[in-house]
C-alpha positions as CSV (number, residue, x, y, z in Angstrom):
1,X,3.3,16.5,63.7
2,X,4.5,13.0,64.8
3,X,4.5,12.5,68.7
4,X,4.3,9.2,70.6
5,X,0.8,9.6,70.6
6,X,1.1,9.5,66.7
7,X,-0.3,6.2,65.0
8,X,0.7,3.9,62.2
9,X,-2.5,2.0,60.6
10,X,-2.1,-0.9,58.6
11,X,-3.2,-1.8,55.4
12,X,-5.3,-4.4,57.0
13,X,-7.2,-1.5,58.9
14,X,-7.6,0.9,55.9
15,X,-8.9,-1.8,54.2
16,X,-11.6,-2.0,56.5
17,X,-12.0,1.9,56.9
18,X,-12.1,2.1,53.5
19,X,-15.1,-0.5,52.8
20,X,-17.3,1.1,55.4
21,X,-18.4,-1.8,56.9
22,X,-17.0,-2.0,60.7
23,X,-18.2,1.0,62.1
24,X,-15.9,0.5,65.2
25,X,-12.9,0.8,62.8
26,X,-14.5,3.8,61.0
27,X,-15.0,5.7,64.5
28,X,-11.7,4.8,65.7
29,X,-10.1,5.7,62.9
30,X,-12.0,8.7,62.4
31,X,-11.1,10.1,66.0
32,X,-7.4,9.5,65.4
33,X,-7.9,11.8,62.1
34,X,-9.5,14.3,63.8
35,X,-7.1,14.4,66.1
36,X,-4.2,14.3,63.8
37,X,-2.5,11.3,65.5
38,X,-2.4,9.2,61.8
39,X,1.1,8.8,60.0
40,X,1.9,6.9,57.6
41,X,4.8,4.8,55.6
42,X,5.5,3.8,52.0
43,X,4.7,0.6,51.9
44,X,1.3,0.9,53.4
45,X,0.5,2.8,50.3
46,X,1.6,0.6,48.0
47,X,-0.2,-2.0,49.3
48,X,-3.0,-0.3,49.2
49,X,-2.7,1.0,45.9
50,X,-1.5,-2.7,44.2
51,X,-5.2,-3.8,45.2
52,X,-7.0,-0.3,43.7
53,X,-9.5,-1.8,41.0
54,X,-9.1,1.5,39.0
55,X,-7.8,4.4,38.4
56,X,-10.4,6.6,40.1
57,X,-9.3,4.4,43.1
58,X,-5.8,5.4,43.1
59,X,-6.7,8.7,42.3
60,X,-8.6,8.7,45.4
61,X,-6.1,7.0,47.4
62,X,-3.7,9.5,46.7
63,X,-5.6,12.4,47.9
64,X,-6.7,11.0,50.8
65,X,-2.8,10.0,51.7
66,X,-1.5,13.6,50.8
67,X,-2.7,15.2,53.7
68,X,-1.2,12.4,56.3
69,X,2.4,12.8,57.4
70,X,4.6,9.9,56.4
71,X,7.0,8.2,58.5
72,X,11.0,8.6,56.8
73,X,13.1,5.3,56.6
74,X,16.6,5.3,56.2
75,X,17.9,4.3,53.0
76,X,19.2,1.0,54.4
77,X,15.9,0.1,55.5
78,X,15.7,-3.1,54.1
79,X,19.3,-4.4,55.6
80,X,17.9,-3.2,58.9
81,X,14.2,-4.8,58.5
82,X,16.3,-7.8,57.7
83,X,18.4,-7.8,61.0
84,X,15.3,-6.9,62.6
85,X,13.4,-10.5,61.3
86,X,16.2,-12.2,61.7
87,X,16.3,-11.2,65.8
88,X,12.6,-12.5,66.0
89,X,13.4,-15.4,64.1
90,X,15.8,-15.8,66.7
91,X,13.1,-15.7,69.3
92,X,11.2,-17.9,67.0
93,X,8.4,-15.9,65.0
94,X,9.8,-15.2,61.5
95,X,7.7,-12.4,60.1
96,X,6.8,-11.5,56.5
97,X,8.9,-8.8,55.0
98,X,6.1,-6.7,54.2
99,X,5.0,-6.6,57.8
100,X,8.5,-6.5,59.3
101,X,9.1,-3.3,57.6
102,X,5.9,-1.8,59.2
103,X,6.9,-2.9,62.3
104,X,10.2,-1.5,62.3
105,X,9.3,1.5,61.2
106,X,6.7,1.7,63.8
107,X,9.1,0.9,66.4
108,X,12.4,2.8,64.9
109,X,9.6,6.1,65.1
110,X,8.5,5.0,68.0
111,X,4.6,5.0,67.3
112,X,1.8,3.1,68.3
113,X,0.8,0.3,64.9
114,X,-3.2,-0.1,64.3
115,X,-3.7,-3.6,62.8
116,X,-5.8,-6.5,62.7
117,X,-3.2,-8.6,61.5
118,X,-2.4,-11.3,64.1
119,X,1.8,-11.5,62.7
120,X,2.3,-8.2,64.2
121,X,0.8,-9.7,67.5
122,X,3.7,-11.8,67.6
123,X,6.0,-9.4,67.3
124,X,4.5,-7.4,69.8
125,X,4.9,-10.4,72.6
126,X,8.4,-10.5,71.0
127,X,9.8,-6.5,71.4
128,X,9.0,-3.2,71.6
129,X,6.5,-3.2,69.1
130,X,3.2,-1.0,70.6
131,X,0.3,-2.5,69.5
132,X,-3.2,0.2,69.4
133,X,-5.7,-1.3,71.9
134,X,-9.9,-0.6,70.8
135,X,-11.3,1.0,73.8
């Protein structure tokens, strides 16, 4: 169930989850499980699943991903995640598509985005974009 507690995590985080190695990220991330706060969108997925190095991988990836709700994007997303660059462009960041469509979505849902990736900083100093904070 999405609320505005709900969080979006980024590739860049699962990444990290997913190689076991930051045990901050793996706590955090594990808390926000537990907790049922995690959603999720599209393009996080494919992401994640263009840098599987087999089919095991994806196989796994899927699973996992089954059981988290994902975010719904209007079928004019990309017109909209273009307006939406093109106003921080405007303020003078110009974001990568990729990560101007997580942000949007993020914002348009109105849930918190769990990166490491520094563009989505900028947007964050830019607009509405709520940025998870490590405790």
């Amino acid at each position: 169930m999405m609320s505005d507690r709900s969080v979006l995590i980024d590739t860049s985080i699962w990444i990290e989850y997913f190689r076991g190695k930051n045990h901050q990220f793996l706590s955090v991330v594990d808390v926000l499980l537990d907790e049922d706060r995690v959603v999720n969108v599209d393009l996080v997925c494919a992401e994640l699943y263009r840098g599987a190095r087999s089919e095991k991988e994806i196989r796994f990836l899927e699973q996992h991903f089954s059981a988290i709700p994902s975010l719904q994007v209007p079928v004019d997303v990309w017109r909209l995640v273009g307006k939406f660059s093109f106003q921080l462009a405007k303020k003078g960041y110009l974001p990568h598509l990729v990560d101007a469509y997580i942000a949007f979505t993020a914002i348009e849902h109105n849930v918190t985005l769990f990166t490491k990736d520094r563009d989505f900083q900028h947007m964050a100093r830019l607009g509405p974009l709520k940025l998870y904070q490590l405790k």
